[in-house]
C-alpha positions in Angstrom: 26.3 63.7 16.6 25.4 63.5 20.3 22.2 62.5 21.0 19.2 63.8 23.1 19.2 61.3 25.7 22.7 59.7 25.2 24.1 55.9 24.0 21.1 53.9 24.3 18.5 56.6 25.7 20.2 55.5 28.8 19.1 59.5 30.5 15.4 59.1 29.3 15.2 55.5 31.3 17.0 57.2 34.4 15.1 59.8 34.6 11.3 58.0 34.0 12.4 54.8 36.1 10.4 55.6 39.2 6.9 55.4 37.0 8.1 53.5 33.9 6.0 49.9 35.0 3.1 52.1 35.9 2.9 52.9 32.3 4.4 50.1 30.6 2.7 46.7 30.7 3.7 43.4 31.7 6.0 41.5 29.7 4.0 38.3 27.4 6.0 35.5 29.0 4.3 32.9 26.8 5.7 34.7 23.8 9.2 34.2 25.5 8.6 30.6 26.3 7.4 29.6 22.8 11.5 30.9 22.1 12.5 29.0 24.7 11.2 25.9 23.0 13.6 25.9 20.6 16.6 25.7 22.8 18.7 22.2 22.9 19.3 22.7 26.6 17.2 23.1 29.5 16.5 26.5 30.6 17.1 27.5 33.9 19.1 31.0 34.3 17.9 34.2 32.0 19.4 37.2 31.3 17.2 40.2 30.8 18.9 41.8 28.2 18.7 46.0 28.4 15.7 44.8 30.9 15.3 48.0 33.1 13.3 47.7 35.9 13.4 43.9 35.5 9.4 43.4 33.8 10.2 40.8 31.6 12.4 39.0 34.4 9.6 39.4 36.8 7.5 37.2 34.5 10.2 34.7 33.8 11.3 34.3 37.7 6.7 33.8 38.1 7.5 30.9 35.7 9.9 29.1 37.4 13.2 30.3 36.0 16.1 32.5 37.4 16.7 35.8 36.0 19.4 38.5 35.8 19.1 41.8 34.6 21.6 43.8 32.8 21.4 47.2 32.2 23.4 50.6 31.2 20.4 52.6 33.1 21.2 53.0 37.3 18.0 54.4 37.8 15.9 51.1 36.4 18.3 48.4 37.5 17.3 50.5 41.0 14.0 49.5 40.6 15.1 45.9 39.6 16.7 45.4 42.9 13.8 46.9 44.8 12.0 43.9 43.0 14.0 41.3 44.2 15.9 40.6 40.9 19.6 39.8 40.3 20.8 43.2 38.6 24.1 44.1 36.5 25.3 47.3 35.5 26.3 47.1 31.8 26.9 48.0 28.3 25.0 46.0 26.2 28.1 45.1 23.7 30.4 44.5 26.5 28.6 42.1 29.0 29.5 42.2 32.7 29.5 38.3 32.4 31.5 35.1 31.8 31.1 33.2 28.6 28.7 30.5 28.8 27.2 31.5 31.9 23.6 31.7 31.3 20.9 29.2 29.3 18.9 32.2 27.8 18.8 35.6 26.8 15.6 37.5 26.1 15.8 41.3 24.7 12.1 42.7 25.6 11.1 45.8 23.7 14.2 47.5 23.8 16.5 46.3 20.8 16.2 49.2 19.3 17.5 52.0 21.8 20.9 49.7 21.7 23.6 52.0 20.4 25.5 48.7 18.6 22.7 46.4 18.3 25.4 43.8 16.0 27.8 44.1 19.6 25.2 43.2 21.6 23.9 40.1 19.9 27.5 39.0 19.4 28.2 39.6 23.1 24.7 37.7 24.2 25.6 35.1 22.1 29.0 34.6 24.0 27.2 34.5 27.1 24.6 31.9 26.4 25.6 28.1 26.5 25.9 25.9 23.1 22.0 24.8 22.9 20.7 27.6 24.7 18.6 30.4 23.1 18.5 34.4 22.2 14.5 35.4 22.3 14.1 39.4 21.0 10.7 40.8 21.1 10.4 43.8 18.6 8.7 45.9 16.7 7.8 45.8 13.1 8.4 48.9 11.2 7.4 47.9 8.2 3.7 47.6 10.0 1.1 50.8 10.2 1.8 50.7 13.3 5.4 50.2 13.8 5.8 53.1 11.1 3.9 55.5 13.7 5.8 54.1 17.1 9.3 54.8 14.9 8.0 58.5 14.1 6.9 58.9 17.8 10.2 57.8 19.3 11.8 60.2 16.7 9.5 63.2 17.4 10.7 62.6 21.6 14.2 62.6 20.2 14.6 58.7 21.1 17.9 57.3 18.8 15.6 54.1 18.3 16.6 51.9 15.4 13.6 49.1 14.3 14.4 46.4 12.0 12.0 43.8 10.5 11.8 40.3 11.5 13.4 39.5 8.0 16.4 41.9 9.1 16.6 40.7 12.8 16.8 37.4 11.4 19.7 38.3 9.4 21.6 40.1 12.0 20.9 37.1 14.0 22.8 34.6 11.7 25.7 37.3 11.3 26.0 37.1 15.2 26.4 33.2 15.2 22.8 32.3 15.7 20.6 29.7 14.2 17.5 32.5 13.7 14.0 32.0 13.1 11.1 33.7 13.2 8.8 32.4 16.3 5.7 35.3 15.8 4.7 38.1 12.8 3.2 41.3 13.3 3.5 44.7 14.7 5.2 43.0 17.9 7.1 40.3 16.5 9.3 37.7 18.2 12.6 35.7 16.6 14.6 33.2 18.6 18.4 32.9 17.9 20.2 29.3 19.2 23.7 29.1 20.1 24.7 25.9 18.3 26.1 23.5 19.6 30.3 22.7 18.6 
């Protein structure tokens, strides 16, 4: 069944991406770093996984590390490049990039528009070096108020998917990962690490 705004909301994101950061706020970089911590490797280059206009990669490139956005969504990775960021064109499940090619991965906010959320951690996992990490920051839906974000996003016709740290987790370990759950609560963080062969 098609849905309202495509694979991935991909035609809601085009069509908002000139105003999107003035309404959404500025990625928690701390919360991404306390993910990074648990990577075996240092961590230098980041993909910005389904990142849009780039706000979590605008954080991480303030801290000191080099970020590259990948997205399905023209109009935001647009407003990437107007940033300054590196910026990719691509399907989530099928990454533009070679294996092993980056030390980190973060997903900000937005594993849950991913049409195959189990292709896109397996194809960020083949992406990140042995050592390096997978950092997803989600929202809980089995919270007050992740129940009411997951009703919103259905009442605008979003085809949003939530899980629960507990079922990230799991998805995560499926995938390859070594998972664990870095923060609780309605915005919750897990960390997946690429081990090491």
């Amino acid at each position: 069944m098609p849905t309202r705004f495509g694979p991935g909301d991909v035609g809601f994101f085009d069509r908002v991406a000139l105003v999107y950061d003035l309404a959404m706020p500025a990625a928690r970089v701390g919360l991404l770093r306390d993910g990074f911590a648990f990577a075996d490797r240092r961590i230098e280059r980041v993909m910005d996984l389904a990142g849009g206009t780039g706000r979590a990669a605008s954080g991480l490139a303030g801290a000191g590390f080099d970020p590259i956005v990948v997205d399905a969504s023209s109009g935001m990775l647009r407003r990437a490049r107007e940033a300054g960021h590196d910026a990719v064109c691509g399907d989530a499940g099928a990454l533009p990039l070679r294996d092993d090619t980056v030390d980190a991965a973060v997903i900000v906010d937005a594993l849950h528009h991913l049409p195959d959320p189990e292709s896109a951690l397996a194809a960020a996992r083949g992406v990140i070096r042995p050592g390096g990490v997978l950092v997803v920051q989600e929202f809980n839906p089995g919270t007050h108020r992740g129940r009411v974000l997951a009703a919103a996003e259905r009442f605008v016709g979003f085809d949003s998917t939530f899980r629960t740290p507990e079922e990230l987790c799991a998805s995560l370990s499926a995938a390859g990962f070594e998972a664990r759950l870095v923060r609780e609560g309605f915005g919750y963080v897990v960390v997946g690490r690429v081990p090491h062969p």
